[in-house]
KOLNUTOR-672986 format. One record per residue (C-alpha): x, y, z; residue in one letter. Coordinates in nm, 3 decimals, decimal comma, padded with zeros to 5 digits, always signed. Example, Ala and Ser with C-alpha at 12.3 -4.5 7.8 and 13.67 -1.06 7.14 Angstrom:
2
+01,230  -00,450  +00,780  A
+01,367  -00,106  +00,714  S
This chain:
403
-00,599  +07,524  -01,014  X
-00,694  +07,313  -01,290  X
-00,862  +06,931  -01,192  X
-00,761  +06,623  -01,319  X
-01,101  +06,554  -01,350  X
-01,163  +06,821  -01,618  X
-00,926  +06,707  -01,866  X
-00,900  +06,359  -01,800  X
-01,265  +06,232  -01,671  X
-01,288  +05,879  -01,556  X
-00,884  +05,823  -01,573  X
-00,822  +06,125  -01,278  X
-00,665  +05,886  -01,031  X
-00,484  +05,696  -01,281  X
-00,307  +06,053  -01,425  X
-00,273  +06,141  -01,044  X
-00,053  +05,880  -01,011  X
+00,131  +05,887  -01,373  X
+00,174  +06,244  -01,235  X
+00,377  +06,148  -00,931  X
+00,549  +05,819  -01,093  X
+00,660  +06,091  -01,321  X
+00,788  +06,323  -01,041  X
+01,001  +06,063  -00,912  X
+01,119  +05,954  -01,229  X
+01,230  +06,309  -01,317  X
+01,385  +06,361  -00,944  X
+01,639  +06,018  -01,020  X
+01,712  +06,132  -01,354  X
+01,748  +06,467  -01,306  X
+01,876  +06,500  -00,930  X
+01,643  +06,771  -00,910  X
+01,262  +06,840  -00,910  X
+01,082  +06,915  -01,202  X
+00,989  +07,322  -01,251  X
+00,730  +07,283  -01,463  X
+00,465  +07,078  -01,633  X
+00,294  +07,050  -01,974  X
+00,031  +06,779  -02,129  X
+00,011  +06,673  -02,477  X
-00,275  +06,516  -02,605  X
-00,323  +06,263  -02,865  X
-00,586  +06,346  -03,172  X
-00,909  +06,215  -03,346  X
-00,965  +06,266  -03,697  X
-01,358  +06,239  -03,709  X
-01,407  +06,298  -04,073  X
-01,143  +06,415  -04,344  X
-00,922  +06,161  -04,377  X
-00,624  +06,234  -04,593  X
-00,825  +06,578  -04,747  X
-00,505  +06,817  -04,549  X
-00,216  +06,768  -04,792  X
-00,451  +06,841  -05,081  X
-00,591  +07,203  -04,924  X
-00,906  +07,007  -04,799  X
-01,129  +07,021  -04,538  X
-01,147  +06,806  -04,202  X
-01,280  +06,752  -03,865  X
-01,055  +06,703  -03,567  X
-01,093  +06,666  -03,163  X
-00,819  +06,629  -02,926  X
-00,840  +06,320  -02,722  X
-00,778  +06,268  -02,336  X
-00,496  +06,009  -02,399  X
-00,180  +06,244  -02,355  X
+00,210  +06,268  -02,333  X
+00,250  +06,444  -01,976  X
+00,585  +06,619  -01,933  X
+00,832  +06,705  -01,676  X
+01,048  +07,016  -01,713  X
+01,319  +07,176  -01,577  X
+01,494  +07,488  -01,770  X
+01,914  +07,444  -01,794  X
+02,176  +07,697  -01,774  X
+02,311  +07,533  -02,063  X
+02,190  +07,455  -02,417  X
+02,175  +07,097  -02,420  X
+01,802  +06,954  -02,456  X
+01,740  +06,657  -02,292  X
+01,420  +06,431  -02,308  X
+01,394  +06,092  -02,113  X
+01,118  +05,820  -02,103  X
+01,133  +05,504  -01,913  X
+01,063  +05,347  -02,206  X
+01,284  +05,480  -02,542  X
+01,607  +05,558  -02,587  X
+01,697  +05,972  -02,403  X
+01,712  +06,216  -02,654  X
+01,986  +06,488  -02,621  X
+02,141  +06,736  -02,870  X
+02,316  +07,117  -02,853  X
+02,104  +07,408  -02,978  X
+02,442  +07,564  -03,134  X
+02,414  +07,244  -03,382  X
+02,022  +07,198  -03,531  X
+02,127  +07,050  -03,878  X
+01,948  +06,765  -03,996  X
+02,122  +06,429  -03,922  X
+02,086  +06,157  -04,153  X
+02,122  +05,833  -03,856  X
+01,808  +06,051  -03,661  X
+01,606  +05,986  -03,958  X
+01,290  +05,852  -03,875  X
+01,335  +05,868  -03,504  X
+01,196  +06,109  -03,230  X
+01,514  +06,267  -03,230  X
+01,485  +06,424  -03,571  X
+01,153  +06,530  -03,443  X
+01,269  +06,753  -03,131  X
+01,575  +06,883  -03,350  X
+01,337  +06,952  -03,592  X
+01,116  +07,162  -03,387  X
+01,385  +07,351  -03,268  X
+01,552  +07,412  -03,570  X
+01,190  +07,558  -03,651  X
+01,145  +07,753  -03,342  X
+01,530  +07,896  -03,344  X
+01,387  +08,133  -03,683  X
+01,152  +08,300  -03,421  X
+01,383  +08,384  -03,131  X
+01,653  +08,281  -02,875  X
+01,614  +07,919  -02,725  X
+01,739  +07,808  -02,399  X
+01,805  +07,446  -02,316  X
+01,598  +07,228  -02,070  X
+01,566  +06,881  -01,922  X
+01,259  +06,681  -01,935  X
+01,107  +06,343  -01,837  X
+00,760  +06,251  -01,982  X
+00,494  +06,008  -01,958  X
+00,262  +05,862  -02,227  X
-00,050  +05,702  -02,240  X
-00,138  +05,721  -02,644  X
-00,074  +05,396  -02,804  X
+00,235  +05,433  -03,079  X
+00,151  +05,340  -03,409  X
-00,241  +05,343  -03,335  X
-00,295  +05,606  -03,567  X
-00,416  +05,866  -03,255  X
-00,092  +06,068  -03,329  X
+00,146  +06,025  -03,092  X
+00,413  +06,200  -03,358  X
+00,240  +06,524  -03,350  X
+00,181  +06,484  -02,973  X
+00,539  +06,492  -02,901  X
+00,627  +06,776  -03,188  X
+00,358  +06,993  -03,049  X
+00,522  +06,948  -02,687  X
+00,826  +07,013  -02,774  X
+00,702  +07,312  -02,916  X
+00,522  +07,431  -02,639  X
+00,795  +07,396  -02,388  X
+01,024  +07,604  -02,567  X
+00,725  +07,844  -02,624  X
+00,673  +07,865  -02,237  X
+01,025  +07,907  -02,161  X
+01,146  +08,131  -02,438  X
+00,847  +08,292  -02,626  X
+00,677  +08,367  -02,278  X
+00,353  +08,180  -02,403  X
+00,272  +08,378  -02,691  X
+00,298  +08,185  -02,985  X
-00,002  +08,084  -03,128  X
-00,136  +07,680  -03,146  X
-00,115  +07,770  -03,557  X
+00,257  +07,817  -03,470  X
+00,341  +07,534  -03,281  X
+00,113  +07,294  -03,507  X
+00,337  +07,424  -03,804  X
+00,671  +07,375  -03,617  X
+00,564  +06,995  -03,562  X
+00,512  +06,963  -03,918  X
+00,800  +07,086  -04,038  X
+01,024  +06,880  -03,831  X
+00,838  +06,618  -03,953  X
+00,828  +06,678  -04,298  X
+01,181  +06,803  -04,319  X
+01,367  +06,611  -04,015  X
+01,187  +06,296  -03,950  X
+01,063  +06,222  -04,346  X
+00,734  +06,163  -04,366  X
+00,542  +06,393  -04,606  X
+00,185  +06,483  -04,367  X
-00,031  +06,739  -04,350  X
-00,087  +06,966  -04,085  X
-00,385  +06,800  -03,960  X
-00,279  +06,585  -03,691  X
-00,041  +06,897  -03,561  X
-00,340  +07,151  -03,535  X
-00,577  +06,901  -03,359  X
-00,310  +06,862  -03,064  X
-00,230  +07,245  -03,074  X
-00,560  +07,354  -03,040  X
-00,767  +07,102  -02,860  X
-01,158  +07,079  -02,860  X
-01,351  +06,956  -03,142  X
-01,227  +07,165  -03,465  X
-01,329  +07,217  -03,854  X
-00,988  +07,305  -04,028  X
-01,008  +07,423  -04,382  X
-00,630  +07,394  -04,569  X
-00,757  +07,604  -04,853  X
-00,444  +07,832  -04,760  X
-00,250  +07,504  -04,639  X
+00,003  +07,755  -04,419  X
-00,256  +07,978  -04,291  X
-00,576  +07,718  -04,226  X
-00,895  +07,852  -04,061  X
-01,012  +07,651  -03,722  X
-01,362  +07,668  -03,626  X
-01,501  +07,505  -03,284  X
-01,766  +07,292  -03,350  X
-02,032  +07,157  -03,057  X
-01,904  +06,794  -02,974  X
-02,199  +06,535  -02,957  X
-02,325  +06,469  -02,606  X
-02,484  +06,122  -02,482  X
-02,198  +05,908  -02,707  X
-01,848  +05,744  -02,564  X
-01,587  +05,741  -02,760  X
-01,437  +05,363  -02,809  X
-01,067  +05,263  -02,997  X
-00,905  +04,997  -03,092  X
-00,544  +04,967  -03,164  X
-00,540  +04,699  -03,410  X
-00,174  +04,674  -03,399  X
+00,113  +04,735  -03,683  X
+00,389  +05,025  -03,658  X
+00,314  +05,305  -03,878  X
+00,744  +05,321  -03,890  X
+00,760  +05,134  -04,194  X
+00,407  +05,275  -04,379  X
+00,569  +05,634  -04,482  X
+00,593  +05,527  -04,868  X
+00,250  +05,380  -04,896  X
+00,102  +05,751  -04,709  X
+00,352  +05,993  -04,962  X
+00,175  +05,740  -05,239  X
-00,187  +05,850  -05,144  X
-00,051  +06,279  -05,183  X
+00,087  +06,163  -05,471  X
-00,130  +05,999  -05,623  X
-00,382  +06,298  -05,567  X
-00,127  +06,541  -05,673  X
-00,045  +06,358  -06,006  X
-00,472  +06,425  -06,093  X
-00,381  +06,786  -05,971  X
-00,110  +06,846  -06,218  X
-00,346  +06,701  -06,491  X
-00,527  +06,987  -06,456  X
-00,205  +07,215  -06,418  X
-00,299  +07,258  -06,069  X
-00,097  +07,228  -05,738  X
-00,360  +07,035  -05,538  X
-00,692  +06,871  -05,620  X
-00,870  +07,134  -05,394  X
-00,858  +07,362  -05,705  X
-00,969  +07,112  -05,937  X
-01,359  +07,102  -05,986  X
-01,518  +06,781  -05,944  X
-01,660  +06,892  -06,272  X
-01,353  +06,880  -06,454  X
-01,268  +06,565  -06,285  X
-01,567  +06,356  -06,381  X
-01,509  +06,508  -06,743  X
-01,161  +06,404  -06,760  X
-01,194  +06,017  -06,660  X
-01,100  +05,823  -06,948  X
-00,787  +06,083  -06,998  X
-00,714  +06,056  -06,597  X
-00,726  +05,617  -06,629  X
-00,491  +05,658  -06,887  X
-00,251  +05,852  -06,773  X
-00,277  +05,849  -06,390  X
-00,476  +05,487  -06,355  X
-00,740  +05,388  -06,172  X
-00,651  +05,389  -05,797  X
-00,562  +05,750  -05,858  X
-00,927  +05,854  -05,991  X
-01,041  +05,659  -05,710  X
-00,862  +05,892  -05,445  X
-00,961  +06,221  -05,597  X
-01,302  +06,111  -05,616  X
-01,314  +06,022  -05,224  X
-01,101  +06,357  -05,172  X
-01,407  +06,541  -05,350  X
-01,658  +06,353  -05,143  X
-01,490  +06,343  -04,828  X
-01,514  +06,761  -04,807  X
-01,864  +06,756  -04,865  X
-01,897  +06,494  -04,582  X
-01,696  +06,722  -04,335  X
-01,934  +07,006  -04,437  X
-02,233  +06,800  -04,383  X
-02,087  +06,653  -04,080  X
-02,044  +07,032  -03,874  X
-02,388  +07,154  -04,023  X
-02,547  +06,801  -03,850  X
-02,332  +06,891  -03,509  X
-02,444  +07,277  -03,495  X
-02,796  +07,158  -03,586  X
-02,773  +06,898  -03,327  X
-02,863  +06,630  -03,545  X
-02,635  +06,329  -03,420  X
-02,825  +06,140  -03,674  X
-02,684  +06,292  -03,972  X
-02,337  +06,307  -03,816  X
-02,271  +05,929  -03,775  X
-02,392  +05,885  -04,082  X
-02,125  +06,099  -04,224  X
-01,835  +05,906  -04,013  X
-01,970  +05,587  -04,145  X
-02,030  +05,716  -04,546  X
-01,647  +05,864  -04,469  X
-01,507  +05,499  -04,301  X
-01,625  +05,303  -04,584  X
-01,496  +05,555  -04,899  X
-01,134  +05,519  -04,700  X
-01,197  +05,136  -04,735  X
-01,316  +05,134  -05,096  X
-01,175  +05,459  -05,265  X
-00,910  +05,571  -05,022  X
-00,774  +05,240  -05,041  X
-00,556  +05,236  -04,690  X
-00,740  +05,028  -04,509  X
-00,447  +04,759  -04,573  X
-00,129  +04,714  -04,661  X
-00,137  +04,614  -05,061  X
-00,011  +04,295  -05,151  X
-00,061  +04,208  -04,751  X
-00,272  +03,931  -04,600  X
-00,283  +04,098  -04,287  X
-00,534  +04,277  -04,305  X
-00,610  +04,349  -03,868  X
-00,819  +04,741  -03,980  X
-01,028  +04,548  -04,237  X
-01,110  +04,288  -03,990  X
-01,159  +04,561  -03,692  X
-01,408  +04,722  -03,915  X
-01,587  +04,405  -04,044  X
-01,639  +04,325  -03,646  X
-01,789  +04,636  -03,568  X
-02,013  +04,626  -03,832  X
-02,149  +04,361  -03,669  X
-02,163  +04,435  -03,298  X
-02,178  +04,798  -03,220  X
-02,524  +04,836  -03,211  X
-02,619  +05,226  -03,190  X
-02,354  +05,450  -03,311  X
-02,081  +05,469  -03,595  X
-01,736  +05,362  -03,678  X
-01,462  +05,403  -03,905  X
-01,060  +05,366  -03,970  X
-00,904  +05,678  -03,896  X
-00,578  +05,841  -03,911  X
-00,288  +05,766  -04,189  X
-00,415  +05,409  -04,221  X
-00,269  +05,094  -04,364  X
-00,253  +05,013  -03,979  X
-00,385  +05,163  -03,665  X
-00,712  +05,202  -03,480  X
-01,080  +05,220  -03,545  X
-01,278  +05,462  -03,393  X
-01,629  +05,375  -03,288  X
-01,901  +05,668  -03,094  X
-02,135  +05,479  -02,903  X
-02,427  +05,541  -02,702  X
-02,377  +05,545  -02,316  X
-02,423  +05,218  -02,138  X
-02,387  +05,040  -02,512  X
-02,039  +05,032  -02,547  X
-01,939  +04,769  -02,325  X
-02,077  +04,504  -02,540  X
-01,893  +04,655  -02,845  X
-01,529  +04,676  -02,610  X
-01,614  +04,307  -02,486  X
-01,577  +04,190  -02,840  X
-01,296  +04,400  -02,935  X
-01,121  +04,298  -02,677  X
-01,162  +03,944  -02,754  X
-01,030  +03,960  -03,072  X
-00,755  +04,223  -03,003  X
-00,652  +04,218  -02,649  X
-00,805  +04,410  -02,394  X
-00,498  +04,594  -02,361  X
-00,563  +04,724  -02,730  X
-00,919  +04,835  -02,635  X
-00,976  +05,183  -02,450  X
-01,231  +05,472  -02,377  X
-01,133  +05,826  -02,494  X
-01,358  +06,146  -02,412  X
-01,265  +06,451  -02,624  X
-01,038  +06,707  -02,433  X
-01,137  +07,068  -02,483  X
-00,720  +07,185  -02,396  X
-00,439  +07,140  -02,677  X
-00,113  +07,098  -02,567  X
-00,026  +07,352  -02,311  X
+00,175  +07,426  -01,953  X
-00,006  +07,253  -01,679  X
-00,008  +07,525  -01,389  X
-00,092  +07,398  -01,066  X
């Protein structure tokens, strides 16, 4: 039997009792008791932001915020998926065509999934209540949390367990990409399906290889949700692979990760022309930001923890400067800019940086034990405690919880 302790640390009691608010939940719903469990977890991208949808290289950890789940298996095939807190989500497996009104929604998401899935075997329908504690819109990926659930449930019930994290991670991005509409990667899909601390190289984008990677020890793991939705930010994130893409084609290439930088810095003046400037700008932090994630795991194996906030920091500020989506353009709101600017100034030891899809979201920030609080204090000041909160890294992906 696994402890709460070992995947959730210091928030055991408080997932004990999400765990049986859940329970009860499920038994009013449902007018049964729940079968089964699963646990999703949200993600942190530690360096490699927005390198996936260009075949680059990144560094992920699951987090110990999760989406904990409540199933029962039907006799029907209806799927049904409640929260206390969003709309229920129900829809026939005989029927998995896209639907224009789900567009957007978590609905198109757990059609999308199954629509996947249904390719790779029979499906059976199920019930299911969950919980969540990862912030929406904060940029730790509570999208691919719920995809990757959804995929794992059906993988439990109808694959008997067997398909692989690689699997599931691509079933969440295809329901994303082709239900939901948002063009990702399938970086924030593999951190939840495989948990840990991972280097993922996309160099063959369907097939990328995972590599655990030593986590840093001594450092706590601070966020802050800085606010915004993400729901209305899908244009300005498809602008960022396209803009990348566009320097790709240049070169009569697919992706800038078979460009060579060489070529690149040889092609400027051509590339402002034709692409402009905020373009260059992106391929030039895609280039760098590889070589950071490379340095990065070489620091963590070599247990230089040094070297390897240096890297988040070197990768934080290239997303402000080069990356660019750090804010909204045009906008005078500008909350991740400000985030940043304030811990710049207070986190003492450590390192910190925007990450995720950006243009809203959180800021991560690895601190040294017994120095965060300072560092939260003002956070929380500024943003509401309620928008401040410790994370350790979570060594399980999303997977049944058997008990």
């Amino acid at each position: 039997m696994e402890r709460m302790e070992d995947r959730y640390g210091k928030d055991a009691e408080r997932a004990r009792k999400r765990k049986e608010e859940l329970e009860f939940f499920f038994r009013a719903r449902c007018h049964s008791a729940p079968e089964r469990w699963f646990t999703s977890p949200g993600r942190a991208e530690i360096l490699g932001n927005h390198t996936d949808h260009n075949c680059g290289k990144a560094l992920v950890a699951a987090l110990s915020r999760d989406i904990l789940c409540a199933v029962r298996r039907r006799k029907d095939d209806l799927v049904e998926i409640c929260s206390e807190k969003f709309y229920p989500i129900r829809f026939s497996l005989r029927d998995l065509s896209r639907r224009e009104r789900e567009r957007g929604k978590s609905a198109a998401l757990a059609r999308g999934v199954a629509a996947y899935l249904s390719e790779k075997g029979k499906l059976c329908g199920f019930s299911a209540c969950t919980s969540g504690n990862i912030p929406r819109g904060a940029g730790i990926s509570s999208s691919a949390a719920f995809e990757v659930l959804v995929a794992e449930i059906f993988n439990a019930l109808c694959f008997g367990g067997e398909l692989a994290p690689s699997e599931k991670a691509k079933a969440g991005q295809f329901a994303e990409n082709s239900y939901f509409g948002k063009p990702c990667g399938l970086l924030d899909q593999s951190a939840v399906a495989l948990g840990g601390l991972h280097a993922i190289d996309f160099l063959r984008p369907n097939v990328p290889s995972y590599e655990r990677i030593p986590r840093p020890r001594g450092y706590t793991a601070v966020l802050t949700n800085t606010g915004g939705s993400h729901s209305s930010l899908t244009a300005h994130y498809a602008e960022v692979r396209k803009e990348m893409e566009q320097i790709a084609r240049h070169f009569n290439k697919r992706c800038l990760r078979e460009v060579s930088f060489g070529a690149l810095c040889d092609a400027l003046p051509s590339l402002r022309q034709k692409a402009g400037d905020r373009a260059v700008l992106r391929a030039l932090h895609f280039f760098e930001e590889n070589e950071r994630v490379d340095a990065g795991v070489r620091a963590l194996k070599e247990g230089d923890t040094d070297k390897f906030l240096s890297c988040i920091e070197e990768s934080g500020r290239s997303s402000l400067c080069w990356l660019q989506n750090c804010a909204i353009p045009g906008s005078t709101v500008q909350p991740v800019v400000l985030a940043l600017k304030l811990a710049e100034r207070y986190r003492g030891a450590g390192a910190f940086r925007m990450m995720g899809g950006g243009f809203a979201g959180t800021v991560l920030a690895f601190l040294k034990e017994g120095e965060e609080g300072g560092y939260a204090a003002e956070m929380a000041r500024v943003f509401g405690a309620e928008n401040v909160f410790f994370a350790s890294l979570r060594e399980q992906g999303a997977c049944e919880w058997k008990n």
